[in-house]
C-alpha positions in Angstrom: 0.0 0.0 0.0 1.1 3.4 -0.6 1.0 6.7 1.8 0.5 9.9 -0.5 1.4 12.8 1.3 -1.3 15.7 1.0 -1.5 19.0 2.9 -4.7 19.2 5.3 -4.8 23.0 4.0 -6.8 21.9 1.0 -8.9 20.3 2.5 -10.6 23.1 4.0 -12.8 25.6 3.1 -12.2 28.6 1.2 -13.4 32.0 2.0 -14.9 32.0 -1.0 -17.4 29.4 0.4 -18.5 32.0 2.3 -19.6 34.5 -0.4 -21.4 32.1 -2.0 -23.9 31.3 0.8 -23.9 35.5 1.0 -25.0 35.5 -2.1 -28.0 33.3 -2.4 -25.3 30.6 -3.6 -26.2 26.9 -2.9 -27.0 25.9 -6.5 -24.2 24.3 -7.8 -21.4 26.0 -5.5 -19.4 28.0 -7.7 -22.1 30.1 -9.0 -21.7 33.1 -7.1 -18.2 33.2 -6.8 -16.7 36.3 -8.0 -20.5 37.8 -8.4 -20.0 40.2 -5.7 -23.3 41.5 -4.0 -25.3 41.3 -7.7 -27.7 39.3 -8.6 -26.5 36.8 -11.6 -28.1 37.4 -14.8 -29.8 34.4 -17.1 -30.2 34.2 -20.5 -31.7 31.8 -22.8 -29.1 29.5 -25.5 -31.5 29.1 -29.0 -31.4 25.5 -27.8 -33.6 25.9 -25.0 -30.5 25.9 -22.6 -31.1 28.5 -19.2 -27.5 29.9 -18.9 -25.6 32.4 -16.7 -25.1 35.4 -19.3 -21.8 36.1 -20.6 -20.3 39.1 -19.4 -18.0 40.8 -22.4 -18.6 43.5 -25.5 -22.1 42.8 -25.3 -22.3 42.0 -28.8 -22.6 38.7 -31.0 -19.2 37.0 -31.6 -18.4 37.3 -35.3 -16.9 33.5 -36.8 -15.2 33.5 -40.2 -16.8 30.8 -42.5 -15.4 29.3 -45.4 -18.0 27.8 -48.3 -16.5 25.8 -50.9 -18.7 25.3 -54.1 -16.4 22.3 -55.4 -14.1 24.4 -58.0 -14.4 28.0 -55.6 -14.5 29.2 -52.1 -16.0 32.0 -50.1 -15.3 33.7 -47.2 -18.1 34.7 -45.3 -18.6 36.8 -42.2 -21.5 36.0 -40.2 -22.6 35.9 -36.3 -21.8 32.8 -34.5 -25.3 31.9 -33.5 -27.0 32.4 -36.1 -28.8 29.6 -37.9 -28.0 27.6 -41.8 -31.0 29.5 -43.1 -29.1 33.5 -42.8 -25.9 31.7 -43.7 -28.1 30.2 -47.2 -29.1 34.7 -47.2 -25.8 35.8 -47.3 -24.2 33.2 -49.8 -27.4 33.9 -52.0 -25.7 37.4 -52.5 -22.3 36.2 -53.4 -23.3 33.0 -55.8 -26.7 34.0 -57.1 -28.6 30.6 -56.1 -31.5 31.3 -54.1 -31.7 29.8 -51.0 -34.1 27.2 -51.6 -31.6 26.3 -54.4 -28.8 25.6 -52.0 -27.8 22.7 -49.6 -25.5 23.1 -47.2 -23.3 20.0 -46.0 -21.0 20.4 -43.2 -19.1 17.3 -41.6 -20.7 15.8 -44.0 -24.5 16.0 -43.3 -27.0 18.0 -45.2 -28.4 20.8 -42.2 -31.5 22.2 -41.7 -32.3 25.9 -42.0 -33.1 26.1 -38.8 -30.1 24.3 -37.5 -27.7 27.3 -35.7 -24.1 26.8 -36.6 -22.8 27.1 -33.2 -25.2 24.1 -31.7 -24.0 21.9 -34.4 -20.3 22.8 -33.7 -19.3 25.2 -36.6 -16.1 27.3 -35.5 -14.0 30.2 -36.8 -12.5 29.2 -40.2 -14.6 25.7 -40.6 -15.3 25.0 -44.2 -18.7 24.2 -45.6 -19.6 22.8 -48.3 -22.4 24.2 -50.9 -24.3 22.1 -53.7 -26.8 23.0 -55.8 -30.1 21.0 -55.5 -30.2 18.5 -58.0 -33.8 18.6 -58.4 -34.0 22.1 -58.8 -31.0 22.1 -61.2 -32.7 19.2 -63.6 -35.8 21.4 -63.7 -33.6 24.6 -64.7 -31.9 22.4 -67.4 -35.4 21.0 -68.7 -37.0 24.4 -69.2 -33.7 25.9 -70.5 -34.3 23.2 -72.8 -38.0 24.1 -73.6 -36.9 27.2 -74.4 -34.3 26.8 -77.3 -35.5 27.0 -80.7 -34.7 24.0 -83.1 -32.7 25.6 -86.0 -34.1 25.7 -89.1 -31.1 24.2 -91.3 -30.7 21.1 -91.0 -27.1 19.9 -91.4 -26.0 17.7 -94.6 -23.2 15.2 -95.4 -21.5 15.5 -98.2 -19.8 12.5 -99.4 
């Protein structure tokens, strides 16, 4: 068997301990250290999740993301909890396919419009992949195809 030597100072409890019951604490421990005499603010995560709010600018962080269309990329700018559907907006702007015309794939599953891209664990500089709907393309292709004349020479051999 072996002895491991361990101070009885930390063990004990901190002053800290202290503040906490001061401050209405009792609900998980730590959650009124460093709150002073305030109350602690809550805030609720578009997931549904009741959170102690962030102190900090105030404002929504900014992530860089970049969309690859296969043979180009983008570079897009765009807050990081906002949803698939505002990121589709934005890149409607840049490539010229409307939104319902786009699907967005990223570690490689198709998301939702409503997904937000911080819940499903989009960072600064992730890449994310854009296609073009091929449903919506084939029906493009067919009407284009409706549309174009038949010329009226025909085209001869000559032997």
């Amino acid at each position: 068997m072996i002895k491991l030597r361990y101070s009885k100072r930390l063990f004990k409890r901190s002053p800290s301990s202290k503040q906490v019951a001061a401050c209405g604490g009792g609900n998980g421990g730590a959650a009124g250290v460093g709150a002073g005499a305030g109350e602690i603010e809550w805030e609720v995560r578009p997931g549904g999740m009741l959170v102690q709010k962030r102190d900090g600018k105030g404002g929504e962080e900014v992530i860089v993301v970049r969309v690859s269309t296969g043979f180009s990329w983008h570079d897009v700018s765009i807050g990081a909890t906002s949803t698939f559907g505002e990121l589709k907006l934005m890149l409607s702007m840049v490539t010229g396919l409307e939104p319902r015309e786009q699907r967005l794939l990223f570690k490689g599953k198709e998301r939702e419009d409503t997904d937000h891209l911080h819940m499903v664990g989009v960072r600064d500089k992730d890449k994310v992949l854009l296609l073009e709907d091929p449903a919506l393309k084939d029906m493009k292709l067919r009407a284009l195809a409706a549309r174009v004349v038949p010329s009226p020479c025909q085209p001869f051999i000559q032997v």
